[in-house]
TIVO-2410 file (N, C-alpha, C; in nm, 3 decimals):
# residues 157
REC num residu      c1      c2      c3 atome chaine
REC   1      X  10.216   7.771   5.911     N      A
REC   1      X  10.274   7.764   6.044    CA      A
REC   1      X  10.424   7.791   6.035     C      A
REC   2      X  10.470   7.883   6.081     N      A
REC   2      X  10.581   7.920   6.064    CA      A
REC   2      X  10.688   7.889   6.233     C      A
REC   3      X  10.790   7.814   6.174     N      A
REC   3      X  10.870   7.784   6.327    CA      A
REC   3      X  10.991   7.907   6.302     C      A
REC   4      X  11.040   7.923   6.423     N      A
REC   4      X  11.160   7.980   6.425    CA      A
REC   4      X  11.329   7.967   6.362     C      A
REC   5      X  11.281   7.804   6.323     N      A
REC   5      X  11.392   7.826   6.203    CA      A
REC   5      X  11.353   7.819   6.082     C      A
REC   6      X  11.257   7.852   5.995     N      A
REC   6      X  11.183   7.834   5.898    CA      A
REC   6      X  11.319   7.943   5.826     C      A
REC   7      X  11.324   8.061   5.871     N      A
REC   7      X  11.415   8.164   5.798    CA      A
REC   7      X  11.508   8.101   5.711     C      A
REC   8      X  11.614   8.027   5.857     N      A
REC   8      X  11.715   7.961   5.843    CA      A
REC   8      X  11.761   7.829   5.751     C      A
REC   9      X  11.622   7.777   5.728     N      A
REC   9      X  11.586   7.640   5.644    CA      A
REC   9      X  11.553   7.697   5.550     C      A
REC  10      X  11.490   7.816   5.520     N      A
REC  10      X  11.460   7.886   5.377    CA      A
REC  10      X  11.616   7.928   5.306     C      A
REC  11      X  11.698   8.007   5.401     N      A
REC  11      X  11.838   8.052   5.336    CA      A
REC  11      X  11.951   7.920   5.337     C      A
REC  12      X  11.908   7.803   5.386     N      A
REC  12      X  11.977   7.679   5.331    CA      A
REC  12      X  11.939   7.639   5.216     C      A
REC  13      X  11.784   7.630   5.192     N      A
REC  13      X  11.753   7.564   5.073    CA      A
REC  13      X  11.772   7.643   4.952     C      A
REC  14      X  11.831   7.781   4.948     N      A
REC  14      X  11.833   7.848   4.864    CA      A
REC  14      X  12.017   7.858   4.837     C      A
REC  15      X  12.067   7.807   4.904     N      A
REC  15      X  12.238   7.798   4.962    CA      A
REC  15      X  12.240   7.629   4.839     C      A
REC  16      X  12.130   7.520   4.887     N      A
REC  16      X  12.154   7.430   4.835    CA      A
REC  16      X  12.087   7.429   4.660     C      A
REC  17      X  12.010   7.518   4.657     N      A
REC  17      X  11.958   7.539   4.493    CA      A
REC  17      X  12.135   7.577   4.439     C      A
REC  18      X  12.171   7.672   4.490     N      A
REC  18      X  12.302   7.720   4.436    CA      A
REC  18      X  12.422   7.671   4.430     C      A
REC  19      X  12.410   7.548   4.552     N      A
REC  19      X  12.550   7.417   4.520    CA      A
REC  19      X  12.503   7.316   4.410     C      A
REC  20      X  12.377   7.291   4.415     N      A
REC  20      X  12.315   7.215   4.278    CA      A
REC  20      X  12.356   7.287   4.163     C      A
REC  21      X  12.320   7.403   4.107     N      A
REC  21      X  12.355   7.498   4.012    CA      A
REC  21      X  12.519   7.500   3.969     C      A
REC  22      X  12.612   7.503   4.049     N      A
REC  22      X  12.725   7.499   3.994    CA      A
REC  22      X  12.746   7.369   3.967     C      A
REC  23      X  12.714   7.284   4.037     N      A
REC  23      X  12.730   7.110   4.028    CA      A
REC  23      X  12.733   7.095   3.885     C      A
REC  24      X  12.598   7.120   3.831     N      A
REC  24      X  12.578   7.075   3.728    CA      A
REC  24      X  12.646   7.191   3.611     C      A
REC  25      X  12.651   7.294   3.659     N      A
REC  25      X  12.759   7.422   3.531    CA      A
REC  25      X  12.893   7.354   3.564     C      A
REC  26      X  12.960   7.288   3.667     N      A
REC  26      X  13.110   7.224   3.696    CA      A
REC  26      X  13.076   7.121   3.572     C      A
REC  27      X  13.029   7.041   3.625     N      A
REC  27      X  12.980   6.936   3.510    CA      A
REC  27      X  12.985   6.946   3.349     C      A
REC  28      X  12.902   7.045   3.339     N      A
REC  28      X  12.845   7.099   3.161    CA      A
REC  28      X  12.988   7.087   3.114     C      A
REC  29      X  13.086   7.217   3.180     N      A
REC  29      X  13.168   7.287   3.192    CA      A
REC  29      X  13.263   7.171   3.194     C      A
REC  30      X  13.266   7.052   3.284     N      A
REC  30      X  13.376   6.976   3.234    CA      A
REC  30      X  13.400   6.856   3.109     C      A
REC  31      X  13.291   6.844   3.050     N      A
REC  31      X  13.227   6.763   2.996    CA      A
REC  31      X  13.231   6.865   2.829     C      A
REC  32      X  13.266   6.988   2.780     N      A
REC  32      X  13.297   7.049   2.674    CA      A
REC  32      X  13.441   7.079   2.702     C      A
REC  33      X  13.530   7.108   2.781     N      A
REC  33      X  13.648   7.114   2.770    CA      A
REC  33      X  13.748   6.993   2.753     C      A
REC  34      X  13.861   7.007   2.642     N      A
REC  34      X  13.965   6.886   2.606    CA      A
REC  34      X  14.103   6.897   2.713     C      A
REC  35      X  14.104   7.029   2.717     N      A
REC  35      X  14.237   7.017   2.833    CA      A
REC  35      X  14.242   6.892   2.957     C      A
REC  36      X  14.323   6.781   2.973     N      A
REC  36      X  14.292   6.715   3.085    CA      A
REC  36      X  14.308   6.798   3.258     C      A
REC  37      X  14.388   6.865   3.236     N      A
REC  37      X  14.424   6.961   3.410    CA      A
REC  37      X  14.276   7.010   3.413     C      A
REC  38      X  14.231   7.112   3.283     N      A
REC  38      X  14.099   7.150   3.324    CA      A
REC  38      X  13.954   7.076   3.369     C      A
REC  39      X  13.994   6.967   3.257     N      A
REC  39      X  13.860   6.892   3.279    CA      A
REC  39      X  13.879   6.837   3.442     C      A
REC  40      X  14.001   6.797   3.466     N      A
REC  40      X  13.983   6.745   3.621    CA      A
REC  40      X  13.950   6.791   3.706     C      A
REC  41      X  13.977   6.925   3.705     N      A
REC  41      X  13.998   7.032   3.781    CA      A
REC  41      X  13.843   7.089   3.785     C      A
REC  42      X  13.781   7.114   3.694     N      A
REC  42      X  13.610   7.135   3.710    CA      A
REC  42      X  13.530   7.032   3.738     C      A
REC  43      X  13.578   6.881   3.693     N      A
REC  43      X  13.498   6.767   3.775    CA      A
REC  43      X  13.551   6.816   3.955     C      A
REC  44      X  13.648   6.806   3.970     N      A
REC  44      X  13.663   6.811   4.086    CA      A
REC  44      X  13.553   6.940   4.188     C      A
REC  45      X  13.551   7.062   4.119     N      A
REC  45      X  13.451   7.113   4.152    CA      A
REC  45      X  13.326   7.081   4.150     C      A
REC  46      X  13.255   7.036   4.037     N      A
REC  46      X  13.144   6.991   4.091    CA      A
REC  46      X  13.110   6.862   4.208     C      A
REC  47      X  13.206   6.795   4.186     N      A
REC  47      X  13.170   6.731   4.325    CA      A
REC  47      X  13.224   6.829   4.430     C      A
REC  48      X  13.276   6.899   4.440     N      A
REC  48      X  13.316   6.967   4.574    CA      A
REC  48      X  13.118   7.049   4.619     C      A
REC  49      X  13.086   7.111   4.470     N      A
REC  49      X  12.981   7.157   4.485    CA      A
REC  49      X  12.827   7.080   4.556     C      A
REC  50      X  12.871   6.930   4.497     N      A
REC  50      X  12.759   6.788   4.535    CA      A
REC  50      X  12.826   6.760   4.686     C      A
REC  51      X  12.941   6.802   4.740     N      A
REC  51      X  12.933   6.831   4.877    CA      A
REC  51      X  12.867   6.894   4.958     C      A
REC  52      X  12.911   7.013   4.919     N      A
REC  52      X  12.827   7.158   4.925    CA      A
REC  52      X  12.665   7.101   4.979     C      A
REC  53      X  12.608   7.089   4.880     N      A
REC  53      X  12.430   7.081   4.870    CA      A
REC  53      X  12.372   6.954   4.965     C      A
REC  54      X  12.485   6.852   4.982     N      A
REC  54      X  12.460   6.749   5.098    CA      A
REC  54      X  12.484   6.786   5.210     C      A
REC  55      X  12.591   6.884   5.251     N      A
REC  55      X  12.613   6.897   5.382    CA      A
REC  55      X  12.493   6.987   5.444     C      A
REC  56      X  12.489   7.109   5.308     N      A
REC  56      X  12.381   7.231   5.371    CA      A
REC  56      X  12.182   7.171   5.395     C      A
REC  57      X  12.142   7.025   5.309     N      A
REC  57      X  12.043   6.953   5.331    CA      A
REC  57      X  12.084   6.890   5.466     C      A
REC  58      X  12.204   6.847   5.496     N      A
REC  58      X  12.130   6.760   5.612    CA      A
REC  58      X  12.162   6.836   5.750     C      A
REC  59      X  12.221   7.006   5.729     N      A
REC  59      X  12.200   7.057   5.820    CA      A
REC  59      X  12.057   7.128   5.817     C      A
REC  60      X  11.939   7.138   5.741     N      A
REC  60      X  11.842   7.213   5.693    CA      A
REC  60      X  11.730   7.072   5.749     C      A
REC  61      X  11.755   6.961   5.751     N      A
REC  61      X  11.680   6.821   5.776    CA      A
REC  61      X  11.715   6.828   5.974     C      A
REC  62      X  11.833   6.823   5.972     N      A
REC  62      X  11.858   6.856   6.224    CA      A
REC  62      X  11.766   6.992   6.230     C      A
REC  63      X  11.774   7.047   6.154     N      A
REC  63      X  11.644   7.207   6.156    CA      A
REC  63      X  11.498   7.177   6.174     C      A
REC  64      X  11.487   7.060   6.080     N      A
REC  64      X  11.324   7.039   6.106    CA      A
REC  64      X  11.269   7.062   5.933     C      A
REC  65      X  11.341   7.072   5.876     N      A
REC  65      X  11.304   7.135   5.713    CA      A
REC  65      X  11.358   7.021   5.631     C      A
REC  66      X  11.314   7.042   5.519     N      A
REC  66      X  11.305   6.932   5.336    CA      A
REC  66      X  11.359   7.024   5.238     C      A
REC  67      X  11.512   6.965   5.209     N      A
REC  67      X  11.512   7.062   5.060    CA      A
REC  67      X  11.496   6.984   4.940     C      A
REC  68      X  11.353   6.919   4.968     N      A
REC  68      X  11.335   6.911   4.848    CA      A
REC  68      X  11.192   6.930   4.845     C      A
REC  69      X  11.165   6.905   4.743     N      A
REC  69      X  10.964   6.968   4.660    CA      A
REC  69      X  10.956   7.112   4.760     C      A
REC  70      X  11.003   7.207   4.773     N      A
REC  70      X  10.954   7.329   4.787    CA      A
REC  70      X  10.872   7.386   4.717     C      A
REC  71      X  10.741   7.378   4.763     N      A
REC  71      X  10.679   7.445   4.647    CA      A
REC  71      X  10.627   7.608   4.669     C      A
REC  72      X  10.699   7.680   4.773     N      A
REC  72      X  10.621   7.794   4.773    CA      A
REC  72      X  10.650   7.867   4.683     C      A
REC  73      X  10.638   7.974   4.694     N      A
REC  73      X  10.599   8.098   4.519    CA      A
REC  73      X  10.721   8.143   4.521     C      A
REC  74      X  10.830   8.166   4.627     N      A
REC  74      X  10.946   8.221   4.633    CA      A
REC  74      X  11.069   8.101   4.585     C      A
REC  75      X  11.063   7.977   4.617     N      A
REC  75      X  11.094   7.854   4.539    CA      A
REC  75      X  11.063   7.850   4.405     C      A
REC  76      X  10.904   7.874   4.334     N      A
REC  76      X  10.923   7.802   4.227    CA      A
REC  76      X  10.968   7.897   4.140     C      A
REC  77      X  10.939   8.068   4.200     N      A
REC  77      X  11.073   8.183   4.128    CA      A
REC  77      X  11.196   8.153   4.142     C      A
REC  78      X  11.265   8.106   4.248     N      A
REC  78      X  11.386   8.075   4.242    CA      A
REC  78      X  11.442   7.991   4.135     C      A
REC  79      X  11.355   7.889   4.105     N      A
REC  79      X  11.384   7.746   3.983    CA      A
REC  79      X  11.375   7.798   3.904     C      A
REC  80      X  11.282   7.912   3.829     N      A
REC  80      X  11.256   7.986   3.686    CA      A
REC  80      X  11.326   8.076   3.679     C      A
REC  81      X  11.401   8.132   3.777     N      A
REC  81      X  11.535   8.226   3.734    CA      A
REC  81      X  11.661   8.205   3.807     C      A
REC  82      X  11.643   8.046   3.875     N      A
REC  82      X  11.762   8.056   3.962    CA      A
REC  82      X  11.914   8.038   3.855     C      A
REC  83      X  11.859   7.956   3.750     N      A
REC  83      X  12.026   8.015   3.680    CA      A
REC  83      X  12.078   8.051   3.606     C      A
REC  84      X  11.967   8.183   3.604     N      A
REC  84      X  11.970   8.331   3.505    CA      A
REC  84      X  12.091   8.401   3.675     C      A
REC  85      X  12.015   8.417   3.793     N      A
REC  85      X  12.097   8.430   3.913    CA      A
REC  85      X  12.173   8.410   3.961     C      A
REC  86      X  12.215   8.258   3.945     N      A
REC  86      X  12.307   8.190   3.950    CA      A
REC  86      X  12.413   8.222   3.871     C      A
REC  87      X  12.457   8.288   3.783     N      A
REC  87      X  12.541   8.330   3.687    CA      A
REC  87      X  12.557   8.227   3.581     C      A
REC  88      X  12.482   8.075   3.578     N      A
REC  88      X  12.528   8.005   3.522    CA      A
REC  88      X  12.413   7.962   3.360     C      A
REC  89      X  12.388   8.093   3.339     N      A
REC  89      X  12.304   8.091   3.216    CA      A
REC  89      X  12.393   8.038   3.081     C      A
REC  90      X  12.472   8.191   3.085     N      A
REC  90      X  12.524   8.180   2.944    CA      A
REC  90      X  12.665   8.065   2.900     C      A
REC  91      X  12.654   7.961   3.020     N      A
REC  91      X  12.701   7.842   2.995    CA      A
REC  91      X  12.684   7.757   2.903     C      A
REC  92      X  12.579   7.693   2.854     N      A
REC  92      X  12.553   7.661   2.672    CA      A
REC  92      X  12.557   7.707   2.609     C      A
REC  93      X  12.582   7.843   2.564     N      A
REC  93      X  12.631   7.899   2.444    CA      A
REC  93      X  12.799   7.899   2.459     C      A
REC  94      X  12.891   7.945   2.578     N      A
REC  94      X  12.983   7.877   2.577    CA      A
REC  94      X  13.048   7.776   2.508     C      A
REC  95      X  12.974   7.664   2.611     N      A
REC  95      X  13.016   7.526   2.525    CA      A
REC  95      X  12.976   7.493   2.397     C      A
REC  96      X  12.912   7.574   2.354     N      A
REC  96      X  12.845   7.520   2.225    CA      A
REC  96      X  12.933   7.573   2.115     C      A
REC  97      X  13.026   7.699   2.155     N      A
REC  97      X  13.102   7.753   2.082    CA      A
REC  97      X  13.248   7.653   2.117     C      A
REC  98      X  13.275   7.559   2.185     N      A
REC  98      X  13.393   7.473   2.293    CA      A
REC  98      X  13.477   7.575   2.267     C      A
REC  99      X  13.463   7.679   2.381     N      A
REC  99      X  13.587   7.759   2.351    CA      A
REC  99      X  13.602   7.754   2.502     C      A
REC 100      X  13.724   7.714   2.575     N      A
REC 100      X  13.777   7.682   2.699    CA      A
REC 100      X  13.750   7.808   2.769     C      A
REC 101      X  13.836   7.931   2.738     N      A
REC 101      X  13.863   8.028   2.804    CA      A
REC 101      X  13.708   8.088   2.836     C      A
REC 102      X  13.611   8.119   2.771     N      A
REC 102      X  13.468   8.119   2.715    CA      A
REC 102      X  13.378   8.057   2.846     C      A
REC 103      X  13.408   7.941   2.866     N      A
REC 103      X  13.369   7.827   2.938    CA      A
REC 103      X  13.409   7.853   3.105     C      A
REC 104      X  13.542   7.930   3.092     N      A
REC 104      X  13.582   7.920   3.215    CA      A
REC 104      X  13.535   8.035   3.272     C      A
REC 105      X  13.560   8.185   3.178     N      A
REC 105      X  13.494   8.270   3.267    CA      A
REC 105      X  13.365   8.249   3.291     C      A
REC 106      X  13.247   8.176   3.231     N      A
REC 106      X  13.108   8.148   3.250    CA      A
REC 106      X  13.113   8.071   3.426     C      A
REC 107      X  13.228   8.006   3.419     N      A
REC 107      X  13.248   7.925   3.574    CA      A
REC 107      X  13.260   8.044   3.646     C      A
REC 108      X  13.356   8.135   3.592     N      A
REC 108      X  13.406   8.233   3.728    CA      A
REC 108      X  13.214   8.291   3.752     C      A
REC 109      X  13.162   8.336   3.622     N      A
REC 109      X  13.091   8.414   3.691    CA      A
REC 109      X  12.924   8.332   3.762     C      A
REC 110      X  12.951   8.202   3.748     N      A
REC 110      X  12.892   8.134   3.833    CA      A
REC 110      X  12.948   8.107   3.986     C      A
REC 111      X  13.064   8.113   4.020     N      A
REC 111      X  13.134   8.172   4.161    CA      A
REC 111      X  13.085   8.315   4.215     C      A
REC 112      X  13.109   8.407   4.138     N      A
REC 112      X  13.044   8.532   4.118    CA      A
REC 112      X  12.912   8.509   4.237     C      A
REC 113      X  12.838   8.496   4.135     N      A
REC 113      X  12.684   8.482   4.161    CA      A
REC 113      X  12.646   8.394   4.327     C      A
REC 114      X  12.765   8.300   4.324     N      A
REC 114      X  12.737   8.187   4.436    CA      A
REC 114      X  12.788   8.254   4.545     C      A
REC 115      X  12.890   8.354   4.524     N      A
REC 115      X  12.959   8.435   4.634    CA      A
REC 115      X  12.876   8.547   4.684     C      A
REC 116      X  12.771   8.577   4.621     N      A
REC 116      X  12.686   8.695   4.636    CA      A
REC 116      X  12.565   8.585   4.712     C      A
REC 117      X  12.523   8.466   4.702     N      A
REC 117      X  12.421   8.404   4.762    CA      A
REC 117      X  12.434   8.400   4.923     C      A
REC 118      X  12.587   8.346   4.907     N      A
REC 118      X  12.623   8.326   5.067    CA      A
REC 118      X  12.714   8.439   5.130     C      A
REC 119      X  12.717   8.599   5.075     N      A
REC 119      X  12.674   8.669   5.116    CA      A
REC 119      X  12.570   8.700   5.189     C      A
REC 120      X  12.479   8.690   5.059     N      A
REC 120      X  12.322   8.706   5.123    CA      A
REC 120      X  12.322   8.624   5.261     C      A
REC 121      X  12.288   8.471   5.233     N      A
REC 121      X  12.331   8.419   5.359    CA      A
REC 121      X  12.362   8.425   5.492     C      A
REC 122      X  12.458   8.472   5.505     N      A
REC 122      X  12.540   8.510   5.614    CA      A
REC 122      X  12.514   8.664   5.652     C      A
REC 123      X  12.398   8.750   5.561     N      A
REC 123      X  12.342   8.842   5.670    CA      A
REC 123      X  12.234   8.818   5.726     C      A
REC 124      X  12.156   8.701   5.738     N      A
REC 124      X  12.097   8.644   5.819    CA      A
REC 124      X  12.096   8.646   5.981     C      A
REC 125      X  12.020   8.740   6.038     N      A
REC 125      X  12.095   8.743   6.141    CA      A
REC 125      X  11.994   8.627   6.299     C      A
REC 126      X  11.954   8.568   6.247     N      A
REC 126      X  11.918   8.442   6.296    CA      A
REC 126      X  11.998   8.292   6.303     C      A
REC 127      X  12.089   8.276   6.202     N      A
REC 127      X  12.158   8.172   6.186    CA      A
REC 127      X  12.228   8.120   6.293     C      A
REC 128      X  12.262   8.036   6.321     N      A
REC 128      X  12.275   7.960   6.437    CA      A
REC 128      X  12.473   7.961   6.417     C      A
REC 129      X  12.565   7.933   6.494     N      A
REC 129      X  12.698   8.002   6.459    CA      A
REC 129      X  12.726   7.858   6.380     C      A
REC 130      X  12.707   7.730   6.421     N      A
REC 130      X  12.722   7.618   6.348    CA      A
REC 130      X  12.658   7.614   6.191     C      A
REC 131      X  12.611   7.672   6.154     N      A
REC 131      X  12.546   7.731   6.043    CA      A
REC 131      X  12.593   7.804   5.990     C      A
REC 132      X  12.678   7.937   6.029     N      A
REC 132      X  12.710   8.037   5.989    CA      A
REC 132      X  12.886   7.987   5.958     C      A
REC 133      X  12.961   7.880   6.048     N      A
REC 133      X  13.063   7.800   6.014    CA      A
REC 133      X  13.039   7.708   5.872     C      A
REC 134      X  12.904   7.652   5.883     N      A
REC 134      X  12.945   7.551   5.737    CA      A
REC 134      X  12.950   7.659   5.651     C      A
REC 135      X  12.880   7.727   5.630     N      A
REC 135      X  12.812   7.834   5.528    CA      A
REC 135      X  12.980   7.909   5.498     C      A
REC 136      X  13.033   7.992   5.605     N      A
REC 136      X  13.181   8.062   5.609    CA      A
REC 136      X  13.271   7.916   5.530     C      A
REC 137      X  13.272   7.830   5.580     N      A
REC 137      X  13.370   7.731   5.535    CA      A
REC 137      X  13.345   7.743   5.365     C      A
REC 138      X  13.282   7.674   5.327     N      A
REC 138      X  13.199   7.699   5.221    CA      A
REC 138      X  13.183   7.824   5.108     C      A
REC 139      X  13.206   7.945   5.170     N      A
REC 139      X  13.233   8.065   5.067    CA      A
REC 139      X  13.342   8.069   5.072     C      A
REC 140      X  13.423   8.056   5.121     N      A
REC 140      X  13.574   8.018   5.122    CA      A
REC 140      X  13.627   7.940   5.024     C      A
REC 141      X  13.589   7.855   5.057     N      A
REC 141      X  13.610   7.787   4.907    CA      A
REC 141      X  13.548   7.771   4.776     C      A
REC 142      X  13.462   7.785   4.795     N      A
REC 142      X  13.413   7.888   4.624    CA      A
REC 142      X  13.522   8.024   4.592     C      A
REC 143      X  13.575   8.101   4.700     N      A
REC 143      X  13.652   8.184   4.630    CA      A
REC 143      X  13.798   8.111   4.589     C      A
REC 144      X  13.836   8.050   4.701     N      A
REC 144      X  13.954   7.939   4.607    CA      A
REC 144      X  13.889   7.875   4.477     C      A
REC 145      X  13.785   7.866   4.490     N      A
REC 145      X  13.776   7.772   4.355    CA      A
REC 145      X  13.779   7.846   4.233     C      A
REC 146      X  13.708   7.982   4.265     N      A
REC 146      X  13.700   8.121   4.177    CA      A
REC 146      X  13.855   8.117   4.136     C      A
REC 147      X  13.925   8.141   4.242     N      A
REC 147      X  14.067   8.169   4.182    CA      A
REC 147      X  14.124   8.111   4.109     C      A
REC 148      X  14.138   7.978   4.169     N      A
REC 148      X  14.136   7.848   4.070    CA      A
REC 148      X  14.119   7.877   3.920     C      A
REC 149      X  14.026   7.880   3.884     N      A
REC 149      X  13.917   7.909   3.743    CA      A
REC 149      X  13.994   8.004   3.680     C      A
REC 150      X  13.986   8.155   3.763     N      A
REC 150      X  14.076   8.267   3.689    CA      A
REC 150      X  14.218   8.209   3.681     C      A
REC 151      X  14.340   8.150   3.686     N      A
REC 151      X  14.473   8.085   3.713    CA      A
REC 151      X  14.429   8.015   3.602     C      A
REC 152      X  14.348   7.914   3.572     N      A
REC 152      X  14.326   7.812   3.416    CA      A
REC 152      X  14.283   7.888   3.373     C      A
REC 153      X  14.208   7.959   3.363     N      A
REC 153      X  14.229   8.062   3.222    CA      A
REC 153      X  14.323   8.177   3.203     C      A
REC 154      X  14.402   8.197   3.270     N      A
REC 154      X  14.520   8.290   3.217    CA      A
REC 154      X  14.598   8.176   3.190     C      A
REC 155      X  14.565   8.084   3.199     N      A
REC 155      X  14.676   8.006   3.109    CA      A
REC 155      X  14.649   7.883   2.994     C      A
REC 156      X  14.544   7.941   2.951     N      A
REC 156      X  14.489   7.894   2.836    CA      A
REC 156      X  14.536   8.050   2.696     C      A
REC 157      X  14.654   7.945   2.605     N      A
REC 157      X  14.659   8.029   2.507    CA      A
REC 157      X  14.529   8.092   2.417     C      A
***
């Protein structure tokens, strides 16, 4: 049974797979680096990101939708390659090497990847404009945060 915002609750829950995804690469990512500015500075992102994935659920929950147990076939592909997609794969080999700079572009290109989601996103052309505001707010600051990321690593000797 498909409702009329089913679309819209599908390109949230796939908005919120991808604030989860950096959450936890902010995390990895702050949790192998010794610099204190950096480590703060990527905790601080992942909670910005554990913002992210709460605000876009409980606008996806006033919709009529659950982001959670999705189990359709396009969900459980999303989980088995969402963070090969996500850009945030080659993040444990990174850290496993603790090489900062290493670590950080793996962040940028998990921004990358997150900036191309809510792209996607936002050509949705169903989205409701209150929707299309959190979502705009929201890639916005993933690209500050992108920038962010590139700025600590040009200044990592």
């Amino acid at each position: 049974m498909n409702t009329p915002n089913d679309k819209i609750i599908n390109t949230l829950n796939d908005l919120v797979a991808t604030a989860r995804d950096g959450r936890k690469g902010y995390e990895t990512a702050a949790g192998a680096v010794d610099n204190p500015r950096v480590k703060s500075e990527l905790e601080r992102l992942a909670q910005q990101r554990a913002t992210f994935a709460s605000e876009l659920e409980s606008k996806a929950q006033q919709l009529g939708g659950s982001t959670s147990n999705t189990t359709t076939v396009e969900a459980v592909a999303m989980e088995a390659a969402g963070a090969v997609h996500r850009g945030w794969i080659n993040l444990k080999s990174a850290v496993g090497g603790n090489d900062s700079k290493a670590i950080l572009s793996e962040c940028e290109n998990g921004d990358e990847a997150a900036l191309k989601a809510y792209n996607n996103a936002l050509q949705e052309p169903s989205l409701p404009m209150d929707v299309k505001n959190i979502i705009q707010k929201q890639q916005q600051e993933i690209q500050a945060a992108k920038q962010t990321i590139t700025s600590l690593k040009q200044g990592i000797m």
